[in-house]
Every structure is written in C-alpha cells, then in structure tokens.
C-alpha positions in Angstrom: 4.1 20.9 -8.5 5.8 19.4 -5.6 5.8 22.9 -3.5 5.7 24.0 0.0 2.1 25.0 0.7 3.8 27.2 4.0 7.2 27.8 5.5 6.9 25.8 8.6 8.2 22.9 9.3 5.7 19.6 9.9 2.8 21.6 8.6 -0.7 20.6 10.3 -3.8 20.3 8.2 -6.8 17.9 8.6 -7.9 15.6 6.0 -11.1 17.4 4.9 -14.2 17.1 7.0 -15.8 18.4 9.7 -18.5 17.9 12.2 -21.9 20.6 11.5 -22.7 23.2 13.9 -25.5 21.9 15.3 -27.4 24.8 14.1 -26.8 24.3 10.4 -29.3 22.0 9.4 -29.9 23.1 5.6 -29.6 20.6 3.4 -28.8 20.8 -0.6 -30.0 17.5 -1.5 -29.0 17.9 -4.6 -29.6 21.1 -5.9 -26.8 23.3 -7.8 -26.1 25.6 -5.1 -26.9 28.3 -7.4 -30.3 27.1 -7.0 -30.3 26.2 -3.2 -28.5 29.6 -2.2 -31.7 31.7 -3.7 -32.8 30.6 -0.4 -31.1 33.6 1.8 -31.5 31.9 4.8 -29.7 28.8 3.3 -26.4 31.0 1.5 -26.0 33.0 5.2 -26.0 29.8 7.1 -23.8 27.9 4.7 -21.6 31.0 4.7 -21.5 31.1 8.3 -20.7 27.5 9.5 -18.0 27.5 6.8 -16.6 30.7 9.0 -17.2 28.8 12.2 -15.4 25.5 11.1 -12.3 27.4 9.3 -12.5 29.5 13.0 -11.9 26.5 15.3 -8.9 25.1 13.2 -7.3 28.2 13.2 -8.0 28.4 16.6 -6.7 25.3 17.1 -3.2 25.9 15.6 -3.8 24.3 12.1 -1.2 25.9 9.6 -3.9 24.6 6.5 -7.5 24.6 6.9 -10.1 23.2 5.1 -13.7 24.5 4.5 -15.1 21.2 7.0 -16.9 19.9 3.4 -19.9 21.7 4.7 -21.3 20.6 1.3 -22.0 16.9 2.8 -25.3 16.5 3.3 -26.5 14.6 5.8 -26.8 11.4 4.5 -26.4 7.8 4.8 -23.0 6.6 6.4 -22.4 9.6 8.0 -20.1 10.9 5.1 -22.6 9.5 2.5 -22.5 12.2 0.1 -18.9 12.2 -0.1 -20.3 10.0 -3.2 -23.7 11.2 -3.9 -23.0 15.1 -4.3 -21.1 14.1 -7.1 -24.1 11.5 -8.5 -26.0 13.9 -8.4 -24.5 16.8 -10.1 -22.8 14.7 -12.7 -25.5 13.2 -15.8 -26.0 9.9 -16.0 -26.4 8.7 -12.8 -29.8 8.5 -11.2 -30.9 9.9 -8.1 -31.9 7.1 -6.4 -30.1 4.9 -3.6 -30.4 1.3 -4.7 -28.5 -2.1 -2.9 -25.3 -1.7 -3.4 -23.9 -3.6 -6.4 -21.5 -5.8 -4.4 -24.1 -7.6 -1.8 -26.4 -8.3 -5.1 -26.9 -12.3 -4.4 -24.8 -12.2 -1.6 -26.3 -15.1 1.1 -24.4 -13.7 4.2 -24.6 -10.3 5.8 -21.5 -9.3 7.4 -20.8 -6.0 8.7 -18.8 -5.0 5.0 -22.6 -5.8 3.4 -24.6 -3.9 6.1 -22.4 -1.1 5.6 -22.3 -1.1 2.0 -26.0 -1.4 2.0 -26.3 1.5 4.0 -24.6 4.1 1.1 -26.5 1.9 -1.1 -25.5 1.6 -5.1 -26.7 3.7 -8.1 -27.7 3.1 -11.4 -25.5 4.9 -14.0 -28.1 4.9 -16.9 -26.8 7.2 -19.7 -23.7 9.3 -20.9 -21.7 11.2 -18.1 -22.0 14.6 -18.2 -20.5 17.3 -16.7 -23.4 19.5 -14.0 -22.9 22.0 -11.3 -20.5 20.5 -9.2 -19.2 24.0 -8.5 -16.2 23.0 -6.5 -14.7 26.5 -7.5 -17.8 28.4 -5.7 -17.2 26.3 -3.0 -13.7 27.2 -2.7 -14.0 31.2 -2.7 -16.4 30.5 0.4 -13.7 29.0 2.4 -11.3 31.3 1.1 -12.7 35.0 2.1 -13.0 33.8 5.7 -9.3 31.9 5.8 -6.0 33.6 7.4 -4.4 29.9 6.6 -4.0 28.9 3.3 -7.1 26.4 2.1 -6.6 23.1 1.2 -9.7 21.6 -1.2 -11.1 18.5 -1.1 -11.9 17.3 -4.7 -14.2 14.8 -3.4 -14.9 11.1 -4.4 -12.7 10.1 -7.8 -13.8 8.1 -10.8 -12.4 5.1 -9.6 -14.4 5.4 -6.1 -17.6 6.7 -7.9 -17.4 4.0 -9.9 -17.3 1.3 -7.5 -20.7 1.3 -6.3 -22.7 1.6 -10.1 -24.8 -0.4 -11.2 -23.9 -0.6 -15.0 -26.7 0.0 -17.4 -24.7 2.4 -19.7 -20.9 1.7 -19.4 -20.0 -1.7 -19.6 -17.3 -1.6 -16.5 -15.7 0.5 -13.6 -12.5 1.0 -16.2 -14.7 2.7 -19.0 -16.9 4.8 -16.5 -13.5 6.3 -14.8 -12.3 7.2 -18.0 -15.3 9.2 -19.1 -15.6 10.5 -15.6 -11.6 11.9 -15.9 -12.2 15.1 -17.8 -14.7 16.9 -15.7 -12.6 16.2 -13.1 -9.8 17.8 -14.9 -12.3 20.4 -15.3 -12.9 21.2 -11.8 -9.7 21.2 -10.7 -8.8 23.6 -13.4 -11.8 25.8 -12.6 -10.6 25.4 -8.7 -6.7 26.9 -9.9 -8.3 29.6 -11.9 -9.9 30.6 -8.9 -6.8 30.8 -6.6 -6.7 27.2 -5.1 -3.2 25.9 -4.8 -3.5 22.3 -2.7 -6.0 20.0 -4.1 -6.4 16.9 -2.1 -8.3 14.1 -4.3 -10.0 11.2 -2.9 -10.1 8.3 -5.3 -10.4 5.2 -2.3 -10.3 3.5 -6.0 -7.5 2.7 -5.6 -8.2 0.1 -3.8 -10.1 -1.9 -6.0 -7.5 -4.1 -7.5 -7.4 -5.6 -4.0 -11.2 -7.1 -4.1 -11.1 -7.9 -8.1 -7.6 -9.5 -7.9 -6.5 -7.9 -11.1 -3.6 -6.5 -10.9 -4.1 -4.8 -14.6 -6.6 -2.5 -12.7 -3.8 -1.2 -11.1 -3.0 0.7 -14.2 -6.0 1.7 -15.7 -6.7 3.4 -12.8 -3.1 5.1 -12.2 -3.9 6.2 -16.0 -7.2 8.1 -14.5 -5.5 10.0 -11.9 -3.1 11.7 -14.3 -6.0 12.5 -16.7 -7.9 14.1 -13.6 -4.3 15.9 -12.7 -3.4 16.6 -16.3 -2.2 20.3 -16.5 -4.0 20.9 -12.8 -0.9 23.8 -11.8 -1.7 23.1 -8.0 -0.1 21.1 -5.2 -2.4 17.7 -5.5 -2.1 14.8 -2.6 -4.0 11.5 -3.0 -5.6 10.3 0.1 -5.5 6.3 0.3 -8.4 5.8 3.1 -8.8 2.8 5.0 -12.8 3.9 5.3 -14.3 5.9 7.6 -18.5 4.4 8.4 -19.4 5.8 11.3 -15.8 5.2 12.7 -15.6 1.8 11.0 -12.3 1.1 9.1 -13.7 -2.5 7.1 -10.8 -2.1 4.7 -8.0 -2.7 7.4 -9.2 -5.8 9.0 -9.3 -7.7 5.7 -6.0 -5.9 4.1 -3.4 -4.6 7.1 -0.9 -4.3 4.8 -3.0 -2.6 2.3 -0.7 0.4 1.6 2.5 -2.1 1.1 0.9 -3.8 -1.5 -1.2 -0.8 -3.5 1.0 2.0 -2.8 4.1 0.9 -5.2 1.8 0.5 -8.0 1.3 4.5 -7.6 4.4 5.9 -6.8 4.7 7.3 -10.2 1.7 8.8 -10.7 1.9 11.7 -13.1 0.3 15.0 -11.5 0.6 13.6 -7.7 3.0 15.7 -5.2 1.5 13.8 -2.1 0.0 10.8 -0.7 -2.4 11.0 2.3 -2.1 8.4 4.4 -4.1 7.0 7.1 -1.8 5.3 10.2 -2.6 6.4 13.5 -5.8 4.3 14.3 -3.4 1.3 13.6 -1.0 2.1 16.1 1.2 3.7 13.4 2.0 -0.2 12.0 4.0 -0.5 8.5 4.9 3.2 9.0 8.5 1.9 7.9 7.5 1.1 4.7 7.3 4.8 4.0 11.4 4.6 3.5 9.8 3.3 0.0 8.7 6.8 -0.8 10.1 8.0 -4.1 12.4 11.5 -3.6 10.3 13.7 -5.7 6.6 13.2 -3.4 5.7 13.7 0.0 3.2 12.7 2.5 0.5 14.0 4.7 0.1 11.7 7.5 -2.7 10.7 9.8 -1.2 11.2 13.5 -4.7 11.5 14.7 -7.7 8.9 15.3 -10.5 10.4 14.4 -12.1 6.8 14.4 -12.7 7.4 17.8 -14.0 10.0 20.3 -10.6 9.3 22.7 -9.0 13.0 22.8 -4.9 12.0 22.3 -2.8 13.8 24.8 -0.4 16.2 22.5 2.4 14.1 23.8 0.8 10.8 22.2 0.7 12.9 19.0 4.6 13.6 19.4 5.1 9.8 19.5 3.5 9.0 16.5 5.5 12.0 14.9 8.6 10.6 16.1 7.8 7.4 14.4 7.1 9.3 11.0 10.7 10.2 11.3 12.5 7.7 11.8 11.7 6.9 8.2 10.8 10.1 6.4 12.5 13.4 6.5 10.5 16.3 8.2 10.6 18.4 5.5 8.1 15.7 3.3 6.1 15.5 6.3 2.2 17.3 6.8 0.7 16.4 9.8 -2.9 15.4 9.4 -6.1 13.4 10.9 -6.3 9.9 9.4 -9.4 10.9 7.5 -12.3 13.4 8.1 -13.9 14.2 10.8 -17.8 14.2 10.2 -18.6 11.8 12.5 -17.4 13.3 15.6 -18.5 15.6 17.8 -17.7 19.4 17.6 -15.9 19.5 21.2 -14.2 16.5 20.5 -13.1 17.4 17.0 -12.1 20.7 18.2 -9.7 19.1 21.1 -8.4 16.6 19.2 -7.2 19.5 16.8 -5.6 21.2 19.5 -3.5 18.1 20.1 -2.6 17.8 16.7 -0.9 21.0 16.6 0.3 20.9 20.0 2.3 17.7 19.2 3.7 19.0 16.0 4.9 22.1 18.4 6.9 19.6 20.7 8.7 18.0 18.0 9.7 20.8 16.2 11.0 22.3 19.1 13.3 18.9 19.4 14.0 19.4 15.9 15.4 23.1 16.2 
C-alpha cells in the first residue's frame, strides 16, 4: 500500500521517539496498561505528555507526528524497553534482565559487550503467547490529540526480539521469529482497525546475517516480515537502525557499508512500502547507493543527528536533502531523524525539529 500519507512534497516526520517531560515520571513496568491506567494519576499524565510531545512537533512544522513512544519506560540503554515492553507483554519470556547471550564466555569487554550487557538478555522459557501489548490503545491516545496524521511505531520485530534470548524453549532465533510473526500480524491488524494508516516496524534483525555470516538468514527473516505485514492494509516502512545507546551507533564502525550489503536482500519484501534509513550522523556516506531503490518503495530518510546534542542549522539540513536527490526522486522522499530521539534533551529535540522542517521548507521552495 505504497500511498501518500499527505500531499506535500518531502514530508517531515521523526523516526518515533521522544524525550519525557520531565514531569512524567510514571512508569508501567510492565503492567497491561489496562491495569496501570486504574491509577488516575498515571492515565492523566500519560494522556498529557502524549499531548505535549505530539504539541511540540506540530509546533515544530512536522507534517507526521508520532506519539514520542511515551510507553518506553525508563530503562536500561536509554531506549531499553524498546525490547522489553514487548518481553513482557508477550508469554514466554521471563521478566528478568540476564547477561546478554552474545558476551556469555566472552574474555574481552569492549564497548559492543558493555553495551549489550547493559539491555542485558532474557530467557524465553515456554510457548509465545500473545498478552496486552495494546498497540491499538496506544494509538487512539496519540490520535484524539493529533492535527497531523500519526505515524505508529510497531516496536522491536521478531527478528530483533530474538536476538538477545537465551533459548530454553525454541531451539534458534529462526523458529522464535516465526512463532513471534502472528501476533505481530495481530497488532498491526488491531492498529488498522482502529484508524492507523502508517506503521513503521523496527526489526534491527535484519542485521543479523551480518554477525552469524549466514547468508540463509537473510531469507528466513525476509519471510518474517511479510508474515508480520500479511494483509496489514496500511502504509508500513522498515527502519534499518545503525543503533542508538545513549547516542552510540556500534553497528556502523564494524559495518559502514551495512545498508549496501543487507539492503538488496530486502528489496522485495512483501507488505513493505518504505525503508527507514539512518544517514545523516555518517555525513550522508553511501547515500548513492539509494539509486538501487526498486520503483515500487520509497524511503524515509534520516537528515537529522540525533546522535548528538549539536542543533543543525536548517541550511545544513537542506544539504543533506540536496544529497538525497541527487539520487532519489522527491516524491519517494520523507524526511526524518536518523532514529529516535529518547536520549536527548527536550530543548534540544524540540530545535533540532525545527530545523528539520525548516530545511525541507528551503528545498522545496528550490523545487517549485
């Protein structure tokens, strides 16, 4: 469903999160938030720093807004429970942050392990089941208080949950993702049924043929996707993140080239319109091998750092858009952060938004 989510040309967005208003400092911590909004003062503050955050975007010029993932707890990493709120809500997984599965007998710690360390692992234990993820509840929040259309983060994919499992139930990643795929499906269903037309899902999975040098996982996973997309009637992007720990891209420094080696292997991925794409803290590097991009998807590319607290001038923003068009047309272009913006502060998030759509305003005045 490779549609036009607004008329205007070079679209601005943000990849998903936000920084909290400092104020909001309820936590869900894994409750169904069924459960966690009997709690009046909990539901009114929720309900009000998903105003606030959808506020300063629109304020800020964004033609597509997101709800900031106010539903991230504050957890490890920064964005740590861009992971756990799904472990949580889903059966089968206990609650419990162990090491992570990848620095098990490891004898050095590098930076990678630390990090790693730090989100920790889990211990899938039993059958996956399906539990209140309630992405659709989340999504009429966001909506009652938007004048922009809503774009919805579907949060960590099978792929990416399964990465960091300890496997006492499922033999491998492969057969995890695949049982993981149809409650997926399910809430992105549940999220169309409620109104949502652009669905943005995060698998960073799809990087894991990288560390396990097996290129056969590029289709297994591929095959995952579509099932989680599978009759989904909404706009859906794919955002390939380079990583986002407290600012830290880790996957960049060991693969520069990462999107010209995994990206082909996706191209055709039934049920995806768009690939999210991080360039801008990279100086915009390999943005020609975007020429690649097959006729029938488009992109929503990161013009803005967000792995840094440096506020781009508007005119550094219309650079790097300049640069996107060189090789793609501007009508397959969304403008958008490289990935979410958690970790910064609110000022700093709010004036970096302003440059975003600022910058998209000077090109497309060059354009007319």
């Amino acid at each position: 469903m490779n549609t036009r989510i607004v008329d205007t040309l070079l679209p601005t967005t943000m990849v998903g999160s936000y920084p909290r208003p400092h104020w909001f400092r309820h936590q869900l911590l894994g409750r169904d938030l069924r459960v966690a909004f009997k709690e009046v003062q909990h539901e009114e503050a929720y309900d009000d720093a998903v105003a606030t955050v959808i506020r300063d975007q629109e304020d800020a010029g964004l033609d597509i807004v997101t709800d900031g993932n106010m539903w991230y707890d504050d957890y490890v990493g920064v964005i740590g429970s861009f992971c756990w709120y799904m472990y949580e809500r889903i059966g089968g997984f206990e609650h419990a942050r162990e090491q992570h599965p990848s620095t098990v007998g490891a004898t050095e710690r590098t930076m990678g392990a630390e990090i790693m360390d730090d989100w920790g692992g889990v211990i899938n234990s039993g059958p996956v089941t399906r539990g209140p993820i309630r992405l659709a509840d989340l999504y009429r929040v966001a909506a009652k208080h938007a004048k922009a259309p809503v774009k919805v983060s579907v949060g960590a994919g099978p792929a990416n949950l399964a990465w960091h499992v300890h496997f006492k139930h499922y033999k491998n990643a492969r057969e995890l993702s695949f049982a993981l795929a149809p409650i997926f499906n399910a809430e992105m269903k549940d999220l169309v049924a409620a109104g949502a037309k652009y669905l943005q899902f995060e698998d960073l999975g799809a990087w894991l043929p990288l560390f396990t040098g097996d290129k056969n996982d590029y289709t297994w996973i591929k095959d995952v996707v579509a099932q989680c997309c599978d009759g989904v009637k909404a706009k859906i992007g794919w955002h390939f993140c380079f990583g986002n720990a407290w600012g830290n891209d880790i996957l960049s420094a060991n693969f520069p080239e990462g999107y010209q080696t995994v990206l082909p292997h996706f191209f055709d991925t039934p049920g995806i319109d768009q690939f999210v794409l991080d360039y801008a803290n990279r100086g915009m590097a390999g943005i020609e091998f975007l020429k690649n991009l097959p006729k029938e998807k488009d992109v929503q590319i990161g013009v803005l750092d967000i792995r840094t607290n440096a506020i781009e001038t508007p005119e550094t923003i219309a650079k790097r858009i300049r640069r996107v068009l060189a090789h793609v047309p501007a009508e397959k272009v969304t403008l958008s952060t490289d990935c979410g913006m958690k970790p910064l502060a609110r000022m700093v998030a709010k004036m970096k938004l302003r440059a975003l759509a600022q910058g998209a305003a000077i090109v497309r005045n060059e354009l007319r």
